[in-house]
Backbone bond lengths (Angstrom), bond angles and torsions (degrees), N, CA, C in turn:
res aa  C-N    CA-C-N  psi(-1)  N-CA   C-N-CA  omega(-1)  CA-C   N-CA-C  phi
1 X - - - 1.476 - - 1.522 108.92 -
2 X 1.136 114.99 117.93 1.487 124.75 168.35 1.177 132.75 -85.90
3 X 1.652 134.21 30.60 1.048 113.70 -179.20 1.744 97.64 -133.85
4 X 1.453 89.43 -168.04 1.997 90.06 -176.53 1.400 96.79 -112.74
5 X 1.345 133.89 -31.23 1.744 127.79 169.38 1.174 99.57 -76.36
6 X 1.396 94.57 145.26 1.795 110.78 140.92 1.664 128.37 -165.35
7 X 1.262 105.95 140.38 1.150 104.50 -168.93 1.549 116.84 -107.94
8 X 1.984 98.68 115.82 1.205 100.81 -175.50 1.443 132.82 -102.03
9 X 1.639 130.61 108.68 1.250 139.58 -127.36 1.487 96.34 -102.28
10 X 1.231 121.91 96.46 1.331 134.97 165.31 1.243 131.11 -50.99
11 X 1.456 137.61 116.41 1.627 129.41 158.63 1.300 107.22 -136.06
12 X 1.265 105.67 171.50 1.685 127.41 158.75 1.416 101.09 -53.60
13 X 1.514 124.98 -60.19 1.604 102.72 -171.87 1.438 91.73 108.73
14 X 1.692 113.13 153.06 1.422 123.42 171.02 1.243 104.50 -134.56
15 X 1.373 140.11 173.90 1.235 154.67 145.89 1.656 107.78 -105.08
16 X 0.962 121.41 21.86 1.391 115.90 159.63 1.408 122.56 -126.87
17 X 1.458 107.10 117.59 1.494 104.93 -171.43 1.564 131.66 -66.32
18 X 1.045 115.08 6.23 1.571 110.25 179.93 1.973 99.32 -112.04
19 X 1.546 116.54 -17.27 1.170 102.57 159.10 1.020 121.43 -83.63
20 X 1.409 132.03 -7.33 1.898 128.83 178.61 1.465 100.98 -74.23
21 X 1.327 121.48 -2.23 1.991 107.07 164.17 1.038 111.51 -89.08
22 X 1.885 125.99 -17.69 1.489 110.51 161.41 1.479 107.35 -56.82
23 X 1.410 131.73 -41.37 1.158 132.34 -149.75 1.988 96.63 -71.63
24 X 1.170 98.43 -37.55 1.638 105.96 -172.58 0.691 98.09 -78.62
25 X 1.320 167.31 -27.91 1.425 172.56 -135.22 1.797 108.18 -102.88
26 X 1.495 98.23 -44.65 1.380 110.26 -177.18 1.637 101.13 -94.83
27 X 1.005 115.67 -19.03 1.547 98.10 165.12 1.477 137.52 -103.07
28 X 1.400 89.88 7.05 1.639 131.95 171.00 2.187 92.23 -55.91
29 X 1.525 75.70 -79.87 1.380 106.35 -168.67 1.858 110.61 -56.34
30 X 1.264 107.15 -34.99 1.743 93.08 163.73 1.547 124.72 -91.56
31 X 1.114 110.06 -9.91 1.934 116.33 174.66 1.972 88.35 -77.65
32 X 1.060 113.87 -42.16 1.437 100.42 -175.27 1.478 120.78 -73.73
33 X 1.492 117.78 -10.27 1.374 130.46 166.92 1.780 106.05 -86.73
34 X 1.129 145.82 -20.21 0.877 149.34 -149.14 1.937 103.02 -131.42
35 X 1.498 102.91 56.88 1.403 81.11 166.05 1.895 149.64 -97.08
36 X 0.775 119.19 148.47 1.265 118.21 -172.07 1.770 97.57 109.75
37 X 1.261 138.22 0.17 1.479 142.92 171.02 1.302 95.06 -107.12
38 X 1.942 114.77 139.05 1.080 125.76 -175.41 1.501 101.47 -89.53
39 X 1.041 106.90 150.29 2.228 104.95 -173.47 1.959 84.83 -98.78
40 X 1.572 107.38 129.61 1.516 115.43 148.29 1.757 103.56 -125.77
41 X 1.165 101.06 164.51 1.349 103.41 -175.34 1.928 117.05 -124.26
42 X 1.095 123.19 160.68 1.698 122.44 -155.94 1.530 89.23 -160.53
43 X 1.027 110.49 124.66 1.792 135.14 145.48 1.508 111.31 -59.65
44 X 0.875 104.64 155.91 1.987 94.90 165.24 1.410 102.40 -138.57
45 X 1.609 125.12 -13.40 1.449 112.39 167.90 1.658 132.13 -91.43
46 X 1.058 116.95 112.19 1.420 120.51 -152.37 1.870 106.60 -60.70
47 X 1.509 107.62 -24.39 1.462 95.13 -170.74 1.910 98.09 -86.82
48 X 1.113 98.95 7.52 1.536 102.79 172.33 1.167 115.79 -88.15
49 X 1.397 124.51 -33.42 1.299 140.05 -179.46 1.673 113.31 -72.65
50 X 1.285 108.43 -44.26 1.419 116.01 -167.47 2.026 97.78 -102.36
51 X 1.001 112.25 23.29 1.453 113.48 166.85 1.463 70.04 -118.73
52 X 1.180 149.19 -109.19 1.635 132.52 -119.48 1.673 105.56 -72.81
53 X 1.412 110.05 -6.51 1.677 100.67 162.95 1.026 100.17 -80.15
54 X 1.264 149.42 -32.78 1.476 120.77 170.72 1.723 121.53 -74.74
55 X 0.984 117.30 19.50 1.675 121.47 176.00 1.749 91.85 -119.10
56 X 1.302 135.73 -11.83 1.639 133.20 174.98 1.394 100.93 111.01
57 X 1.338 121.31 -19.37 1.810 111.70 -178.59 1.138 123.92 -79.52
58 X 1.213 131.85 130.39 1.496 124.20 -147.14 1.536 101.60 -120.27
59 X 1.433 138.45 79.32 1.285 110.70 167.11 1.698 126.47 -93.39
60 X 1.674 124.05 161.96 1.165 94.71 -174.32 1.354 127.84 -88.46
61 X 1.430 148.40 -147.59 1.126 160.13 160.61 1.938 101.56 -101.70
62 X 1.270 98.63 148.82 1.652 101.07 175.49 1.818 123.86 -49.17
63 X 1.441 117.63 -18.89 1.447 121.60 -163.85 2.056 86.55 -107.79
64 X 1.162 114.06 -35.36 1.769 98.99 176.52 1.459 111.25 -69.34
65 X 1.707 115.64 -49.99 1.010 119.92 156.25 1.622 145.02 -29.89
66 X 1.288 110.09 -22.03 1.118 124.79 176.31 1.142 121.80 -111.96
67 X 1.560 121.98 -18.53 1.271 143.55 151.26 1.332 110.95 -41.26
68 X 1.157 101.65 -68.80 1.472 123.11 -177.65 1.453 124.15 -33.47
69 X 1.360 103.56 -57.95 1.910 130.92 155.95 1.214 109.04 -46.54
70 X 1.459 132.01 -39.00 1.512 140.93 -161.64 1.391 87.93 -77.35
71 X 1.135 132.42 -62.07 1.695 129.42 -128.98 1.804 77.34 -111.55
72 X 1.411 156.38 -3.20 1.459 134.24 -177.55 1.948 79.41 -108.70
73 X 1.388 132.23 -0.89 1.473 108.09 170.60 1.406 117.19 104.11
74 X 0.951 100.39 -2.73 1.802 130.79 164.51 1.884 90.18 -51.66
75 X 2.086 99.03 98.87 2.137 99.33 156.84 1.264 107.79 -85.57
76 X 1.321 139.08 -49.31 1.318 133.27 -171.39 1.526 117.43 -110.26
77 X 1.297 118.20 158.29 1.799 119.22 -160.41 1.876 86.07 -154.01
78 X 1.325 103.00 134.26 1.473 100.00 165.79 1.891 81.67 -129.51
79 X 1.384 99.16 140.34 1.826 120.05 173.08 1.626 115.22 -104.74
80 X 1.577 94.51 88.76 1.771 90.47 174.40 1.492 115.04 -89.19
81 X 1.114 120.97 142.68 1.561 122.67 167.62 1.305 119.55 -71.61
82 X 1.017 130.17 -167.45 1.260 145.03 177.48 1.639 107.67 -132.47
83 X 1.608 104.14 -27.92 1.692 111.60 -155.18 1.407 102.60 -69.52
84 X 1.232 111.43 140.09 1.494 111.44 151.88 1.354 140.90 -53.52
85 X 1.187 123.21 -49.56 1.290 146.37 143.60 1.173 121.27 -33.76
86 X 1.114 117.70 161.48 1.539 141.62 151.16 1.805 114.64 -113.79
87 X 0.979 110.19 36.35 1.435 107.84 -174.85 1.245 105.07 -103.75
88 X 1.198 123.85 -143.74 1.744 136.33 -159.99 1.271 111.61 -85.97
89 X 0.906 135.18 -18.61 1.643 143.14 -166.72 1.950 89.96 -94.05
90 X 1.155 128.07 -30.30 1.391 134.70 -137.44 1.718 78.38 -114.51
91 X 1.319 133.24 -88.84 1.129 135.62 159.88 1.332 128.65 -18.66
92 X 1.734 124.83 -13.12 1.393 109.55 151.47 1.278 116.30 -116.19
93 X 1.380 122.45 18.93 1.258 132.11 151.59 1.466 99.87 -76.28
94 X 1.232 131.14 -53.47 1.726 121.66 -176.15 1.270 110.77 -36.86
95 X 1.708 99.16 -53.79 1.768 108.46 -163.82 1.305 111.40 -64.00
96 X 1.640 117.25 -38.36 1.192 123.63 172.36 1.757 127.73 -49.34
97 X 1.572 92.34 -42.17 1.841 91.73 -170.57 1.642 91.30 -86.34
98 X 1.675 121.98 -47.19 1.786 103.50 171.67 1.394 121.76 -25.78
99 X 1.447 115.53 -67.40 1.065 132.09 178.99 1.891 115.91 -13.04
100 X 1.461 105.16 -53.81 1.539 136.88 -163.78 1.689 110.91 -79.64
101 X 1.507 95.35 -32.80 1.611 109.22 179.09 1.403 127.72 -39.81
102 X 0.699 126.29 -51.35 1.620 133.67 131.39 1.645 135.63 -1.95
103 X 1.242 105.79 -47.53 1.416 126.41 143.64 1.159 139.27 -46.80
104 X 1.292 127.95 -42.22 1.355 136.33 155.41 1.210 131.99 -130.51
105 X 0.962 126.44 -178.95 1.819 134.80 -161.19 1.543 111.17 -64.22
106 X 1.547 124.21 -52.27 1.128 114.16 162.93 2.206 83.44 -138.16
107 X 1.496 91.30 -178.76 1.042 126.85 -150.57 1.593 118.34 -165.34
108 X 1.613 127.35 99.81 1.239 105.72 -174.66 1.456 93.49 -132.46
109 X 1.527 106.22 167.66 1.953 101.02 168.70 1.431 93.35 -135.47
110 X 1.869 96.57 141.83 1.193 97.75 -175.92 1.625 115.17 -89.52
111 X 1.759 118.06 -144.86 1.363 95.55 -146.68 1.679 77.62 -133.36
112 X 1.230 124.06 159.94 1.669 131.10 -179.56 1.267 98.44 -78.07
113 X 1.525 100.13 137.16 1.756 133.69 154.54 1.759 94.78 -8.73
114 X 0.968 101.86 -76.21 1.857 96.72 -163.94 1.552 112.46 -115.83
115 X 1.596 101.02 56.03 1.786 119.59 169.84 1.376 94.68 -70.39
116 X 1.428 99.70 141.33 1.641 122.72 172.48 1.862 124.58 -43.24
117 X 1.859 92.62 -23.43 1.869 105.94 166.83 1.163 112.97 -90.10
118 X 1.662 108.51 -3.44 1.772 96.17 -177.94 1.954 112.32 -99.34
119 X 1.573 114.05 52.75 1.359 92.02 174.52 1.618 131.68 -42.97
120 X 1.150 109.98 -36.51 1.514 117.18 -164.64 1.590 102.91 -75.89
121 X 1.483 120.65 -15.56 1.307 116.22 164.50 1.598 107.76 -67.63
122 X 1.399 115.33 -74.14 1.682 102.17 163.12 1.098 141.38 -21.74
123 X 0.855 130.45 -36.56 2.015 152.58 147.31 1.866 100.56 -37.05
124 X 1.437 86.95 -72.13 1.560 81.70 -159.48 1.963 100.34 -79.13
125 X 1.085 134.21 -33.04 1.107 125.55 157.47 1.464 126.17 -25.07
126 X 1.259 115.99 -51.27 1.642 130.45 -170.84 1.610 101.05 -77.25
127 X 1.276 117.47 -39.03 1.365 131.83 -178.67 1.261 115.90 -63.96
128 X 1.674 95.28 -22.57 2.114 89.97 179.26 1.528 92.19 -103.82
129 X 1.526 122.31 -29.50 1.475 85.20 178.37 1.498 124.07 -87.59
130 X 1.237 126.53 -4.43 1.507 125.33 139.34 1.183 119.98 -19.05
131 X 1.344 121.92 -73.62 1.434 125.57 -162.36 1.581 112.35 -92.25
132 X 1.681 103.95 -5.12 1.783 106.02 162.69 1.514 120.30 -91.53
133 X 1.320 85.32 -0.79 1.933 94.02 175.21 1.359 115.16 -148.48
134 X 1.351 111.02 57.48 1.711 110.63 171.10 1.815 123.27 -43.95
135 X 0.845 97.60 132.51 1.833 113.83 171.01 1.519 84.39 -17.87
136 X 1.498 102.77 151.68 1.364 104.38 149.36 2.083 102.11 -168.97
137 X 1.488 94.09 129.24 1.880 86.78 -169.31 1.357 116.70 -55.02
138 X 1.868 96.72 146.70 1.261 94.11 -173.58 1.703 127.79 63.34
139 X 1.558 110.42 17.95 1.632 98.67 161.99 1.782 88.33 -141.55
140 X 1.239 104.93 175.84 1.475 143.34 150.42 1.227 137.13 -126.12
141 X 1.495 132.45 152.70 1.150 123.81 -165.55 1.397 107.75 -117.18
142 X 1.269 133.68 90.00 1.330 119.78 170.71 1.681 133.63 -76.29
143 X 1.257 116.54 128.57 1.780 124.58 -146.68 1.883 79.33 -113.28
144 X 1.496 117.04 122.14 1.642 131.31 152.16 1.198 111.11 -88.20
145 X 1.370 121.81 120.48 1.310 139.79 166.18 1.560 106.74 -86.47
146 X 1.388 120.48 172.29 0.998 111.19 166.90 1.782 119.43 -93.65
147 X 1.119 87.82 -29.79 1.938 101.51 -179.20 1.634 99.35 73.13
148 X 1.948 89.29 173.96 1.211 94.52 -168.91 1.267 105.28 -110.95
149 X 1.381 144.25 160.87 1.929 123.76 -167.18 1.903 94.47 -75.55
150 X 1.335 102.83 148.69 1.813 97.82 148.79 1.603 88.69 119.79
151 X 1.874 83.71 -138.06 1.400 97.49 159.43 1.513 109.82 -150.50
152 X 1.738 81.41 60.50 1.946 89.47 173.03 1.224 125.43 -88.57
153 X 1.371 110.56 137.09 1.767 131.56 -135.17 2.022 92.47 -65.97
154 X 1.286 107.18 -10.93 1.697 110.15 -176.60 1.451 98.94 -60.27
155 X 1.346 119.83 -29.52 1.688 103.92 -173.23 1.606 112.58 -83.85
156 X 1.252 102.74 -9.26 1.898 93.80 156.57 1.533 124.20 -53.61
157 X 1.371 120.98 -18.15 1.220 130.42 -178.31 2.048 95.83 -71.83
158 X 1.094 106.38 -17.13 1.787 102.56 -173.42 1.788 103.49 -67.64
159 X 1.603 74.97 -65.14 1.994 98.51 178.80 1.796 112.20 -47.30
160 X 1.559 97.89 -52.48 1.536 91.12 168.50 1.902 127.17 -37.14
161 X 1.364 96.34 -64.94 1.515 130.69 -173.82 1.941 100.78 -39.77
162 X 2.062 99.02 -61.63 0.976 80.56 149.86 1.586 159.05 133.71
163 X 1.778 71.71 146.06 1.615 126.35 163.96 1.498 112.08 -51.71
164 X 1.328 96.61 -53.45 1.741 114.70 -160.08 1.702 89.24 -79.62
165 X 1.330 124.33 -47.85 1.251 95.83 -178.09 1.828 124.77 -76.08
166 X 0.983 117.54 -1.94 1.153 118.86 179.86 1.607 100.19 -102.73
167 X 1.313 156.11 -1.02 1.533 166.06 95.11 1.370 96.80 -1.21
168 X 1.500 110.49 -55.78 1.596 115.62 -165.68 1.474 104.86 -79.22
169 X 1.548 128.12 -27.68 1.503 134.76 146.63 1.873 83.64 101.63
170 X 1.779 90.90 52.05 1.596 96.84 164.22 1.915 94.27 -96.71
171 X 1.080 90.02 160.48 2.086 86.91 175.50 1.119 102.02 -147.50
172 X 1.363 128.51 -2.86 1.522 123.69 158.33 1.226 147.80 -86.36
173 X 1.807 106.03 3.98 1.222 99.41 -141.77 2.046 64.25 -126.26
174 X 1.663 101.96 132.94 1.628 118.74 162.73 1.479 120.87 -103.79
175 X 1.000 110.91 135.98 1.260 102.28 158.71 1.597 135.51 -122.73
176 X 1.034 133.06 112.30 1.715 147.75 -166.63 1.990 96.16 -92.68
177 X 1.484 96.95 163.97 1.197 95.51 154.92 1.994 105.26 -134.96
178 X 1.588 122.82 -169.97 1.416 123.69 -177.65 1.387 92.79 -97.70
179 X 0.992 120.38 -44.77 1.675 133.50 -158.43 1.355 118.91 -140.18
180 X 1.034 120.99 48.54 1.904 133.77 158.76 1.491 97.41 -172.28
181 X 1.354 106.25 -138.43 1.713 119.33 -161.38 1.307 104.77 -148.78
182 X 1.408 105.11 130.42 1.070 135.35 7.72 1.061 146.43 -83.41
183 X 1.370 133.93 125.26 1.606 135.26 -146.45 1.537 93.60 -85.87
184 X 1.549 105.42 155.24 1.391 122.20 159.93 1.003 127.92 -28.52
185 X 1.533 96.57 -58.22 1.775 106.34 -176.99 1.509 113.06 -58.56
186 X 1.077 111.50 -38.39 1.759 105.70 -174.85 1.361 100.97 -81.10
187 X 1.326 121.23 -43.47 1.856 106.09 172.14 1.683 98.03 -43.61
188 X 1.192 109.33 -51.55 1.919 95.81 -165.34 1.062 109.35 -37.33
189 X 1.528 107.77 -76.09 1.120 133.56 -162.76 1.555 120.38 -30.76
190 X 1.642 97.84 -34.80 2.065 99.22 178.56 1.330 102.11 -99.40
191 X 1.524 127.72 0.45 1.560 125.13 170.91 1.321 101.18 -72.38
192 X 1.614 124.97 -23.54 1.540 128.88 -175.00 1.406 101.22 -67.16
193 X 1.386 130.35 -39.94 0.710 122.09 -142.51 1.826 108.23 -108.57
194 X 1.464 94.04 2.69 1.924 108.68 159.58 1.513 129.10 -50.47
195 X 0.935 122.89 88.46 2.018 114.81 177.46 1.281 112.81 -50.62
196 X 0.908 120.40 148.31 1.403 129.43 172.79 2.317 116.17 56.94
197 X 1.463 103.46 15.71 1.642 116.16 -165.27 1.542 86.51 -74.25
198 X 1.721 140.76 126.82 0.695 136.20 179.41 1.969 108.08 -135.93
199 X 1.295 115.17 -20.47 1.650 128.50 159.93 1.273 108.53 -117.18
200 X 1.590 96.94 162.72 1.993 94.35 176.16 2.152 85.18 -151.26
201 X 1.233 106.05 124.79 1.386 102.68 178.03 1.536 88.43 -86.34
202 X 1.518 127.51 167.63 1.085 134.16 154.62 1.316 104.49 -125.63
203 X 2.067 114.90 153.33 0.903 92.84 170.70 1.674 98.94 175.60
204 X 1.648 121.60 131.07 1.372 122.86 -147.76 1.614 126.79 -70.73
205 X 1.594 109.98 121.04 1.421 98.90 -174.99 1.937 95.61 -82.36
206 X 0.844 108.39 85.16 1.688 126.79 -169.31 2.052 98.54 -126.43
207 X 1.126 88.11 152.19 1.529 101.61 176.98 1.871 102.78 -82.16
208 X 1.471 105.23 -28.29 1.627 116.84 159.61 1.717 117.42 -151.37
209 X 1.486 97.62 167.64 1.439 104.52 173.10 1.493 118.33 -94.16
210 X 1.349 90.01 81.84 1.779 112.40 -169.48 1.369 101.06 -78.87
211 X 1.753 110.92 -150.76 1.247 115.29 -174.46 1.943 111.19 -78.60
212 X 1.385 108.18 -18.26 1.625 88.27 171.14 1.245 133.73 -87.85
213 X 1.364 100.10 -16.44 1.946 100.91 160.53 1.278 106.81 -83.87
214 X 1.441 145.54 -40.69 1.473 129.88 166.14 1.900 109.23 -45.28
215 X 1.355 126.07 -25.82 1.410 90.35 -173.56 1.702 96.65 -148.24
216 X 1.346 116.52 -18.76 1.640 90.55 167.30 1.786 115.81 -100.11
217 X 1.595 115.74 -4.33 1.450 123.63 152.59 1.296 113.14 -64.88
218 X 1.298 119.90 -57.59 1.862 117.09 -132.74 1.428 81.54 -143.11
219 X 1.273 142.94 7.62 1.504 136.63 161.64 1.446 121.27 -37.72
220 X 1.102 121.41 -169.90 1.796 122.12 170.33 1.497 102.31 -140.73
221 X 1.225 125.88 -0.64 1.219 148.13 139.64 1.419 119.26 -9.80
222 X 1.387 143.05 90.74 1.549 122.63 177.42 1.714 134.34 -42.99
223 X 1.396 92.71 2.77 1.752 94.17 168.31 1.640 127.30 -130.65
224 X 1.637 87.77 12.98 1.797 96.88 -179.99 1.856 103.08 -69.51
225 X 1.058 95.39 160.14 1.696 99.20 -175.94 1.607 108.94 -67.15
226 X 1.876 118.61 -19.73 1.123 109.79 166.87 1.593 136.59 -69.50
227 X 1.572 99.76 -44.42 1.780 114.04 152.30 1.315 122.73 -28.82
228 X 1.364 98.60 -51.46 1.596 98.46 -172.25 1.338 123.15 -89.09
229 X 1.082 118.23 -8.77 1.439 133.97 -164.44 1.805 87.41 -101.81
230 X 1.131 112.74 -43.10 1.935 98.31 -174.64 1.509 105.11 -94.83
231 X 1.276 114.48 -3.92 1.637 125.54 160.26 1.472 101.12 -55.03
232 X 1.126 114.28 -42.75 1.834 131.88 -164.13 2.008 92.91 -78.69
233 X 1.347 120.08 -27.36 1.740 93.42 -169.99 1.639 91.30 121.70
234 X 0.975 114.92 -58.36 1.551 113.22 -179.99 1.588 123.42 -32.38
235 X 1.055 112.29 137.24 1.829 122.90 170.85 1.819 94.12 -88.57
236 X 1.532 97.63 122.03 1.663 96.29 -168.85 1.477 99.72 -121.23
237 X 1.611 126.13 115.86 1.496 106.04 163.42 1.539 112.19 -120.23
238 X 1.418 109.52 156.19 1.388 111.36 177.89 1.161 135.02 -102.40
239 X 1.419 120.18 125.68 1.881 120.54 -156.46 1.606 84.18 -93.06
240 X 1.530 127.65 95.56 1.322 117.92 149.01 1.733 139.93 -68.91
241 X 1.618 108.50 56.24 1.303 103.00 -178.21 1.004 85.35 -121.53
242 X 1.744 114.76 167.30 1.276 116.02 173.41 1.481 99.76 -124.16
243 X 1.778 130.55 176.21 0.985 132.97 -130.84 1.828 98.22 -80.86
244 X 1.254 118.26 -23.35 1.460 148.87 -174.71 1.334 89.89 -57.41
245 X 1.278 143.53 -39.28 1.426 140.23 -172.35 1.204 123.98 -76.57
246 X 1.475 119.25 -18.78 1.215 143.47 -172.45 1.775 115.11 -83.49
247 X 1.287 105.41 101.00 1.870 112.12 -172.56 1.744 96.15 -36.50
248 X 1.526 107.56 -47.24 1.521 109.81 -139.12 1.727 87.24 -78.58
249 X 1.390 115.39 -28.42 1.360 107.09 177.10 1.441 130.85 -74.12
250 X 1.381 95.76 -27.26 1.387 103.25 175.91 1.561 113.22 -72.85
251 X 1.251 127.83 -34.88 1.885 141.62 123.00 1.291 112.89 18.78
252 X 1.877 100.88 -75.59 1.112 124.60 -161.21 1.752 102.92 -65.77
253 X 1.549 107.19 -57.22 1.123 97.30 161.35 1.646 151.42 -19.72
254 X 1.328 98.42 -62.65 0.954 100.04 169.08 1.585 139.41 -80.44
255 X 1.513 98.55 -5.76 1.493 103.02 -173.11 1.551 102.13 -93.21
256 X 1.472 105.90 2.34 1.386 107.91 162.70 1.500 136.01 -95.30
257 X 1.395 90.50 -12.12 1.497 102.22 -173.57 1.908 94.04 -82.20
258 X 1.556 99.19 -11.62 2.295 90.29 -163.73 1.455 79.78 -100.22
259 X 1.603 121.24 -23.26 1.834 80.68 -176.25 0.889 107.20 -71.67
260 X 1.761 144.82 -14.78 1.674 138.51 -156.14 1.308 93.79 -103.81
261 X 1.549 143.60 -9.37 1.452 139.00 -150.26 1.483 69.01 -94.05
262 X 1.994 115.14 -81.20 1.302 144.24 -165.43 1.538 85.81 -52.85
263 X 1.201 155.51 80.12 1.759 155.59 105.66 1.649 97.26 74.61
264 X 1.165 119.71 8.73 1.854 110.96 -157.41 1.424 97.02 -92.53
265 X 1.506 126.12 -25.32 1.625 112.12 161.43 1.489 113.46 -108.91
């Protein structure tokens, strides 16, 4: 590798191969915002890593990854995420690429899709799923996040999200998460309480439609949110794309990576 930038594009990682083109898709779209920085790419979840090392595909973790840059001559590294969050998954990617800083001349990590400084990402976030899920009588759209475990303050970014769409005087659009809050059950619980709610699309506010919209969304499973929801009477279908598929998101992406390049976050 010949250059002195590079930009290393952070995710969780999937084990499902038709969602790793959301993942490419979005890193499509920030190597093309970022020119003159070389794009490498890093997983940050290890059981993601060591499920596709056992199929021969090798991606790295954020500290090999950066290694890697160190020893081909790589002075400067900017670390974009992929994550939505700012929660725990995101925070040991920080510690991880800090850690490395040391290594070269500068060193920065950037900040998640829906960090607490990015209002104007929230704005335009809510704005695309508006117009990816118009009203329609008699349905709702319920959006699975992944959440953060506990009660780490990252899942305010759900409630934020939305806030803003119901400001915007959307009323269809829910949002649940698998693993933080807001839980399923309480999305149910006020879908019960819809007059006339007769469909419910589901469908992942995920960077892809990895393994938790294949089986605790859209599973056949007696406890996927689809089971239970047509257990209920409901006509249930499942939008398997994940957010990575989306031009305007992949957009979003990138117009985040130039405000943090350009000093604006």
């Amino acid at each position: 590798m010949h250059t002195e930038r590079a930009l290393l594009i952070a995710s969780f990682g999937t084990t499902v191969p038709a969602a790793e083109q959301d993942i490419a898709a979005v890193e499509a779209a920030l190597a093309a915002a970022a020119p003159g920085w070389t794009p490498a790419r890093a997983y940050t979840s290890g059981m993601v890593r060591r499920a596709l090392a056992e199929r021969g595909q090798q991606v790295d973790g954020v500290p090999d990854a950066l290694e890697k840059l160190r020893a081909a001559g790589v002075r400067e590294v900017f670390v974009q995420p992929t994550h939505l969050l700012n929660g725990a998954e995101y925070q040991k990617l920080r510690a991880e690429a800090l850690a490395a800083a040391p290594g070269f001349a500068k060193l920065r990590v950037g900040l998640p899709l829906l960090d607490g400084n990015c209002t104007e990402n929230y704005l335009a976030l809510s704005a695309i799923l508006e117009k990816l899920y118009p009203a329609r009588e008699g349905e709702a759209v319920v959006l699975m996040g992944h959440g953060a475990k506990g009660k780490h303050k990252a899942n305010a970014a759900y409630t934020s999200l939305q806030v803003m769409l119901e400001l915007a005087r959307v009323r269809n659009i829910w949002i649940g998460t698998v693993e933080g809050w807001p839980t399923f059950e309480e999305i149910h619980s006020r879908l019960g309480g819809c007059r006339g709610l007769r469909r419910i699309r589901l469908a992942p506010l995920m960077l892809c439609a990895g393994d938790h919209a294949l089986h605790d969304m859209a599973g056949d499973g007696p406890d996927s949110w689809k089971s239970i929801l047509a257990a209920d009477g409901y006509e249930v279908e499942c939008v398997m794309q994940g957010l990575g598929s989306q031009p305007q998101v992949q957009a979003l992406y990138a117009y985040h990576l130039n405000n943090q390049l350009e000093g604006r976050l």
